[in-house]
TIBASE-25091 format. One line per 3 residues: number of its first residue (from 1); their letters; for each residue x, y, z of N, C-alpha, C. Coordinates in steps of 0.05 Angstrom, whole numbers, m for minus. Last residue first. Layout:
BEGIN
NUM	a	X,Y,Z,X,Y,Z,X,Y,Z | ... .
This chain:
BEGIN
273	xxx	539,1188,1787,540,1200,1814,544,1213,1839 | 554,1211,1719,559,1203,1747,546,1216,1761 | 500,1188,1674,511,1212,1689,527,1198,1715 .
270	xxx	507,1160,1605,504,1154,1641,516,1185,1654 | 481,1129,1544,485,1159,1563,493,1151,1594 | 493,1086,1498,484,1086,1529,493,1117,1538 .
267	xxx	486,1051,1436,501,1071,1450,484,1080,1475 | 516,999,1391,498,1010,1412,503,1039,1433 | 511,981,1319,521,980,1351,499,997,1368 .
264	xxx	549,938,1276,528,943,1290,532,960,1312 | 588,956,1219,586,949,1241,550,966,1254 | 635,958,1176,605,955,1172,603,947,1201 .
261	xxx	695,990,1137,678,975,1163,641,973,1153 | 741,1007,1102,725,1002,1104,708,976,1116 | 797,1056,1122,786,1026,1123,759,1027,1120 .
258	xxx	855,1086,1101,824,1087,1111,816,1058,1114 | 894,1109,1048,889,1106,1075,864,1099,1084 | 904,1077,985,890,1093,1004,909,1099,1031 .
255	xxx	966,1056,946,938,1049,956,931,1077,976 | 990,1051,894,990,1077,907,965,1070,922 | 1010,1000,876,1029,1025,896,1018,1044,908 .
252	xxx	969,986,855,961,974,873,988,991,893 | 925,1021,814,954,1025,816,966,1013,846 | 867,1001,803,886,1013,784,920,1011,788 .
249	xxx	858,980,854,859,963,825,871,969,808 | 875,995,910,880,1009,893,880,991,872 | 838,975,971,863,967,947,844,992,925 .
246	xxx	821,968,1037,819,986,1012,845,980,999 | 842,955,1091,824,937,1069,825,949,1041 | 896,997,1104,868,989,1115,867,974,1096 .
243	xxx	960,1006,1142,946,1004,1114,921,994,1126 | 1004,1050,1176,966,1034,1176,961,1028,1150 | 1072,1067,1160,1033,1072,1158,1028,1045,1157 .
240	xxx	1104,1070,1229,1091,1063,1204,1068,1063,1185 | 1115,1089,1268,1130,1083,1258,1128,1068,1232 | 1083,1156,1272,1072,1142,1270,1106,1114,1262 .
237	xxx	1122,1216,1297,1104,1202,1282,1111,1168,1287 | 1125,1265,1348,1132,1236,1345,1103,1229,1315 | 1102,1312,1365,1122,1316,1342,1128,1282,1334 .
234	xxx	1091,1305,1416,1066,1310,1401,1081,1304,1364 | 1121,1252,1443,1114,1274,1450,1099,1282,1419 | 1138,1205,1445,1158,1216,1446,1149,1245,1440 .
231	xxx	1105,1160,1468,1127,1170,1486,1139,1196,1470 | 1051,1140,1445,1063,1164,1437,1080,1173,1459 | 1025,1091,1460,1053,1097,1459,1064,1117,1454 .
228	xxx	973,1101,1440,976,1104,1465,1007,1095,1477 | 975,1103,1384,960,1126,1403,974,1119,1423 | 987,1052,1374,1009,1071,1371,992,1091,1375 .
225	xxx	937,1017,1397,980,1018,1412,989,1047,1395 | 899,1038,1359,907,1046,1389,932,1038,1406 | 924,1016,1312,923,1042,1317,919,1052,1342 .
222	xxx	929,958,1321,954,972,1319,951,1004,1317 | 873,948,1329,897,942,1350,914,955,1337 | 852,957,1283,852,982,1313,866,968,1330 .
219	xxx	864,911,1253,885,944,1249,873,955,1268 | 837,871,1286,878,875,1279,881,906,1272 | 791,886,1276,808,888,1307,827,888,1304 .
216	xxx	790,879,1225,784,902,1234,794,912,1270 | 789,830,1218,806,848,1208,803,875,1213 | 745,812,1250,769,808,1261,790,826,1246 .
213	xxx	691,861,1260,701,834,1243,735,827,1258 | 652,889,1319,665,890,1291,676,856,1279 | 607,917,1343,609,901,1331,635,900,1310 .
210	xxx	615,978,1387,609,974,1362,617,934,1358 | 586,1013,1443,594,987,1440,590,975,1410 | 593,1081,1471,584,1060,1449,600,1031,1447 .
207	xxx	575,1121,1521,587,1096,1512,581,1086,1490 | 580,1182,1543,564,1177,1525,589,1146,1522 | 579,1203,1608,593,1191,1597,573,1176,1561 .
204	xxx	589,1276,1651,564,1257,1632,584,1233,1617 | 599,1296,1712,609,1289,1683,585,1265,1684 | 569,1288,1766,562,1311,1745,573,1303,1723 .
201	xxx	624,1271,1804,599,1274,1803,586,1293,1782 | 674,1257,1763,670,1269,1787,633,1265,1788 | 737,1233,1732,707,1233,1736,705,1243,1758 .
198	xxx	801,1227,1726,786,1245,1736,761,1251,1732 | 814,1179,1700,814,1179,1728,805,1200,1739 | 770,1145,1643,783,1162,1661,779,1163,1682 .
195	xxx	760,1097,1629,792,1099,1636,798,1128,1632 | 707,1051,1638,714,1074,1629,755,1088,1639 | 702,988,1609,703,1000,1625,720,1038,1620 .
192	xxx	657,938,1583,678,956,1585,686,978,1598 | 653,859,1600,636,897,1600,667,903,1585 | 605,802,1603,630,822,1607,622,849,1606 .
189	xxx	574,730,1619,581,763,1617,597,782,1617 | 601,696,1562,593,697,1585,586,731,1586 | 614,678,1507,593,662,1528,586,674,1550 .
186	xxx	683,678,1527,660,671,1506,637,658,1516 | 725,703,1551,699,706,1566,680,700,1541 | 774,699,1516,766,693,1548,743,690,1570 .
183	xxx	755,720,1463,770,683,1470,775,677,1502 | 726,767,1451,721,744,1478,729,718,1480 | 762,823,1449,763,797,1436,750,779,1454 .
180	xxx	770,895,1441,770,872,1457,756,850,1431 | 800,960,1432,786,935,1428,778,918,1446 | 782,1035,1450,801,1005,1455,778,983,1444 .
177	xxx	784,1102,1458,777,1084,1446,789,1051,1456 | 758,1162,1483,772,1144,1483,761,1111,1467 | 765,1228,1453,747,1213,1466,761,1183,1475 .
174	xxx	784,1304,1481,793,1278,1463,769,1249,1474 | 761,1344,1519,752,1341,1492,760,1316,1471 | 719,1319,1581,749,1312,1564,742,1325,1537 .
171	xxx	677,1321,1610,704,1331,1620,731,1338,1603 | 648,1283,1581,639,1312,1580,661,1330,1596 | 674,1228,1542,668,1244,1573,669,1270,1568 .
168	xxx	657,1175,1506,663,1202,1506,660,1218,1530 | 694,1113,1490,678,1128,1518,679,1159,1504 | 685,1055,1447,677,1085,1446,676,1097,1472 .
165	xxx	703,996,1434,691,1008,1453,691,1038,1446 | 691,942,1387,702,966,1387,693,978,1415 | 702,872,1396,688,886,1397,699,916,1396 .
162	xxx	681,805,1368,710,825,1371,688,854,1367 | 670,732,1378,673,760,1371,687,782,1380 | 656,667,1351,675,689,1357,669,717,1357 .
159	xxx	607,630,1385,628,650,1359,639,658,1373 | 583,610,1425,604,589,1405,599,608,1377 | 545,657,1450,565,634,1458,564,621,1428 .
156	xxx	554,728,1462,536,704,1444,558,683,1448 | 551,765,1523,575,751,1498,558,733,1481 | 518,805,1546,525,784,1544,537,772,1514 .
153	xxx	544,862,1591,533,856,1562,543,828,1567 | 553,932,1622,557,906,1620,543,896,1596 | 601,978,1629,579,975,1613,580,946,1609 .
150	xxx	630,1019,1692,630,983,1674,596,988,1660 | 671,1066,1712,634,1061,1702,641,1040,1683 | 700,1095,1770,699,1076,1750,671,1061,1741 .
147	xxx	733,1140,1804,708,1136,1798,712,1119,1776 | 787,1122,1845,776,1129,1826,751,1128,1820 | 811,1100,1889,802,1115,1904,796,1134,1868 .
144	xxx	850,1057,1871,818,1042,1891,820,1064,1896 | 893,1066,1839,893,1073,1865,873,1060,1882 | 875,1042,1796,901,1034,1807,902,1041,1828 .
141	xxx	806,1035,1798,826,1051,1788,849,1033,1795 | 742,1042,1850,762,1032,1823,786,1042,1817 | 710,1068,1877,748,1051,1897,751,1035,1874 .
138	xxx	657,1067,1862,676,1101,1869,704,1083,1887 | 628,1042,1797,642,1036,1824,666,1067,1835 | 569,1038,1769,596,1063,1768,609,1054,1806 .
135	xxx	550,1000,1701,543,1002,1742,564,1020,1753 | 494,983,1673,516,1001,1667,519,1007,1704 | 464,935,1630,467,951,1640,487,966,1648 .
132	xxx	468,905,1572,444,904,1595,441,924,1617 | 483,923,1505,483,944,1536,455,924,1555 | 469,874,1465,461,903,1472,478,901,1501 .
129	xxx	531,856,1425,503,851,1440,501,872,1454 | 527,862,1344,546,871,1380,515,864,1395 | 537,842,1280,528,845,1303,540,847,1332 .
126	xxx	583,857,1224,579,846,1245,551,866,1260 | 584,852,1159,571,876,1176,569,855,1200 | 637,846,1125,612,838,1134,603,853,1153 .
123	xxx	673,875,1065,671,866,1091,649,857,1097 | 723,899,1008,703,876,1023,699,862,1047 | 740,953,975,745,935,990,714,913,996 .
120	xxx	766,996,918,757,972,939,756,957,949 | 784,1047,876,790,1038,903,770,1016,902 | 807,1065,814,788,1052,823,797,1035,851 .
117	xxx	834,1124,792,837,1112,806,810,1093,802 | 823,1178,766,829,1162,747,837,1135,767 | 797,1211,814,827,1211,798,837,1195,779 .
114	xxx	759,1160,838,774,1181,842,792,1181,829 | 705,1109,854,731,1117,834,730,1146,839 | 698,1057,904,708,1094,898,722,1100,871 .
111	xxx	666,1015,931,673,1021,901,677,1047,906 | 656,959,971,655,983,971,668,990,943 | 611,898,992,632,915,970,641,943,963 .
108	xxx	586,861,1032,587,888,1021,610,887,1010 | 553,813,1063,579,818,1054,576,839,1042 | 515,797,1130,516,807,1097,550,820,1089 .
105	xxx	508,801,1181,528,775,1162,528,779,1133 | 450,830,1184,472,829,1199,485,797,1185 | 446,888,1138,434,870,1141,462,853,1158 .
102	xxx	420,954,1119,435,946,1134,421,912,1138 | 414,982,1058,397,966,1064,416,952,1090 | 401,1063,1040,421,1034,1056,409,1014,1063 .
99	xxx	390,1101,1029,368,1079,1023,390,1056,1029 | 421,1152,1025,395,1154,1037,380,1122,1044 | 486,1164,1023,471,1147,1016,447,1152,1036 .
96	xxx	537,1221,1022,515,1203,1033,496,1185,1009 | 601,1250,1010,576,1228,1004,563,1219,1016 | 643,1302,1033,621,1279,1048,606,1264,1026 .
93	xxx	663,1334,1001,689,1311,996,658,1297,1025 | 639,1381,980,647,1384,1008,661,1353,1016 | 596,1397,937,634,1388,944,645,1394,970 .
90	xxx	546,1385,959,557,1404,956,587,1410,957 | 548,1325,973,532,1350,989,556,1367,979 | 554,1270,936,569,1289,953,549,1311,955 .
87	xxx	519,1203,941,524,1229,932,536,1244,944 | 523,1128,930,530,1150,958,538,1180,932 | 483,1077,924,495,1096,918,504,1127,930 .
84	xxx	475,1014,922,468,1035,942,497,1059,926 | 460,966,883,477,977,886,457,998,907 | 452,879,892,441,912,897,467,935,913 .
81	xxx	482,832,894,493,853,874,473,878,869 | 476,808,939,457,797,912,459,819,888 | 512,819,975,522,798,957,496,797,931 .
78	xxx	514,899,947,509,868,973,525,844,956 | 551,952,942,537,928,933,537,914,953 | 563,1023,938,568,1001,955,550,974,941 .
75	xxx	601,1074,907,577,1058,917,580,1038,931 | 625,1136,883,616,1125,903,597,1110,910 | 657,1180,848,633,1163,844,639,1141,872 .
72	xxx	675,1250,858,677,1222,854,661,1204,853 | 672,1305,857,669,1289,841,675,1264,841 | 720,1314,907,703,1318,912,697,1309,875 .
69	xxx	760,1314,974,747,1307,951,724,1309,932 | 787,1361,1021,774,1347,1010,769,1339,979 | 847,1376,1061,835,1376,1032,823,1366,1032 .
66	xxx	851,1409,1119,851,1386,1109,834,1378,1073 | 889,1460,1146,857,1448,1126,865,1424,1120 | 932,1471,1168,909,1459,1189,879,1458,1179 .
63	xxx	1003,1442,1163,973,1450,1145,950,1446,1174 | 1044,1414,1178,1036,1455,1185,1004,1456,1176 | 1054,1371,1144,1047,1368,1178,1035,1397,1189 .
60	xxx	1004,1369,1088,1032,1378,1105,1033,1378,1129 | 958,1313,1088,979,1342,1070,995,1349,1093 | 916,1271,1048,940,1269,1069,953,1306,1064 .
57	xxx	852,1284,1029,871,1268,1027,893,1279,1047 | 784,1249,1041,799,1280,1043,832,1261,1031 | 722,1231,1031,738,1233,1022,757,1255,1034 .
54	xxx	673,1191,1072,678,1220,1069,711,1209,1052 | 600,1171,1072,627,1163,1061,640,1189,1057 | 555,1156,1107,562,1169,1099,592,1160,1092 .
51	xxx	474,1133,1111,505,1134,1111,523,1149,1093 | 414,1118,1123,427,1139,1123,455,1130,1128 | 388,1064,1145,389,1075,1113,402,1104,1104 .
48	xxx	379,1056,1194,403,1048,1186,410,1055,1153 | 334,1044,1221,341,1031,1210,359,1027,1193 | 353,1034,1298,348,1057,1270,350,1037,1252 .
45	xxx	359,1004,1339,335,1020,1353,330,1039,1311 | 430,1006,1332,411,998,1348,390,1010,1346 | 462,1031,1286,458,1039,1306,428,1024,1314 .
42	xxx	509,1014,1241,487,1014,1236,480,1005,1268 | 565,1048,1193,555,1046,1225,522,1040,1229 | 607,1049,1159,578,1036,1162,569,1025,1184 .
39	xxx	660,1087,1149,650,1070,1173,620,1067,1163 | 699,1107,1110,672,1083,1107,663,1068,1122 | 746,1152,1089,735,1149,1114,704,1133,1114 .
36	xxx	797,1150,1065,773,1143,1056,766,1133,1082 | 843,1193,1024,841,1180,1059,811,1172,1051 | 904,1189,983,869,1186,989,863,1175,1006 .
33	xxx	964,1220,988,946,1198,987,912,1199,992 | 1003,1277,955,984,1268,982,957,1238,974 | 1080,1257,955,1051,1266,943,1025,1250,965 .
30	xxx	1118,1284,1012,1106,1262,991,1081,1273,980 | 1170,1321,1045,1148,1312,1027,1140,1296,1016 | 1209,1328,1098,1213,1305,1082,1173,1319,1065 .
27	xxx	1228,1389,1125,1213,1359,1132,1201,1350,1097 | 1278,1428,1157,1269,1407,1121,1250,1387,1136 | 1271,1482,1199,1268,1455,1196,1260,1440,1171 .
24	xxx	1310,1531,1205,1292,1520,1190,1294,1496,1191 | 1307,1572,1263,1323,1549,1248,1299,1535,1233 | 1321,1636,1290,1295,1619,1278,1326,1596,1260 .
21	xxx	1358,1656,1352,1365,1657,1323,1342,1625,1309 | 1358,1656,1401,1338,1661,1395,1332,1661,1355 | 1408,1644,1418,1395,1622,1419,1372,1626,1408 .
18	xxx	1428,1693,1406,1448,1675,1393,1418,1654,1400 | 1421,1717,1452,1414,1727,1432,1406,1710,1408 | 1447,1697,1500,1418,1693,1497,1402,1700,1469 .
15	xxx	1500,1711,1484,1491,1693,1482,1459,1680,1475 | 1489,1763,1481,1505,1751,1462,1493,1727,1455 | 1487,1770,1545,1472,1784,1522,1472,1768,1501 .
12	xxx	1532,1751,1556,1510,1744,1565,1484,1745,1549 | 1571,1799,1538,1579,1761,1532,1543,1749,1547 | 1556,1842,1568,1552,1832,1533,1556,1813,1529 .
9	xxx	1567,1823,1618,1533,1830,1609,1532,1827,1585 | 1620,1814,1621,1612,1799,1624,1580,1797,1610 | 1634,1876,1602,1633,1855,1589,1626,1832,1589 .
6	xxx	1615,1896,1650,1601,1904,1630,1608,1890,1603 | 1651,1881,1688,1619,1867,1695,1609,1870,1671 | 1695,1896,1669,1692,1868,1666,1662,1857,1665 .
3	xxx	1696,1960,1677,1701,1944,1651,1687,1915,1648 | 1694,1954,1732,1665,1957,1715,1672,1949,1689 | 1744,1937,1743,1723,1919,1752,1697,1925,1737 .
């Protein structure tokens, strides 16, 4: 009988052993693409002559540096073909521009050459309407027993527009994002609303309300669905790449990542109640 228990314990043993055995995982490589980060963000209340253009490129799923760029030439044009020119801070793959001329329906041209590459794109700098106010209902939610903060605002009537939302909550370190379109409420008043369920008295909510173009709501529509589909847990990729505005002149295979935007916008502080 002790014979057996004490074999049973090594077959046990054995086992658990056996599971602890490291397995190498092959994940697939590609050469790393150019990410071009050109939000032209032009903030209510400023005038908007400070912007920044950041370079990095794509690398290994393990990697936790992210490569930057760095010698590259970097500018932007209007339609009356004034250039603005963006410098790097100390290779550190950021360019800034000091003397940005932000103007609202103006067309822009973006220009990167990198690597024997020439990137760009072409957009308009939309307008967003201001923040009138901001109102925090405590029986919001799915439940009606959530804290919920609406940023209200009037729609400009007979256009079209399309809007970015921003919540950042002092509870949360990730921030939240979503579009919207007013082919339902054109004209009228609307809001956005905040979508977290665990606010409390004391969390701070920083809101922004960005302006954007319509090609620009198509691809954050498809980047926030596939954020917010991630069923299949942190290891789940993407089922496709995002292509943005940005073309590759030189080598139209090997295009970017990134998008280049121009947008107006606004931003509101609120403390809960």
């Amino acid at each position: 009988m002790k014979k057996a228990i004490v074999l049973l314990a090594l077959c046990i043993s054995f086992f658990f052993t056996s599971c602890e055995e490291v397995v190498d995982v092959n994940l697939d490589t590609a050469p790393p693409k150019l990410v071009i980060e050109a939000a032209i963000n032009w903030q209510k209340g400023t005038t908007g002559k400070q912007q920044v253009v950041k370079l990095t490129t794509t690398t290994g799923y393990f990697q936790e540096v992210i490569p930057t760029v760095s010698n590259a030439v970097i500018y932007i044009k209007n339609s009356q073909n004034v250039q603005f020119n963006f410098n790097e801070i100390q290779k550190t793959g950021r360019y800034i521009c000091t003397n940005f001329i932000p103007k609202i329906n103006e067309t822009y041209t973006l220009t990167v050459i990198s690597g024997g590459n020439t990137y760009t794109a072409t957009e308009t700098l939309k307008s967003v309407a201001p923040i009138t106010r901001i109102e925090q209902n405590n029986e919001g939610g799915f439940t009606g027993k959530d804290i919920e903060v609406r940023a209200y605002y009037n729609d400009p009537p007979d256009e079209d527009n399309f809007y970015l939302y921003k919540y950042v909550y002092s509870n949360k370190v990730t921030s939240n994002f979503y579009v919207d379109e007013d082919k339902f409420y054109q004209g009228n008043e609307f809001f956005s609303v905040s979508e977290d369920d665990e606010l409390k008295p004391g969390d701070e909510l920083e809101i922004t309300h960005y302006g954007i173009s319509k090609q620009y709501y198509n691809y954050m529509s498809i980047l926030v669905s596939i954020a917010s589909s991630n069923v299949g847990g942190p290891f789940q990729s993407p089922p496709a790449t995002v292509r943005g505005n940005i073309i590759n002149t030189t080598d139209k295979a090997n295009y970017p990542l990134g998008y280049f935007s121009l947008n107006e916008s606004e931003t509101k502080k609120y403390k809960i109640q």
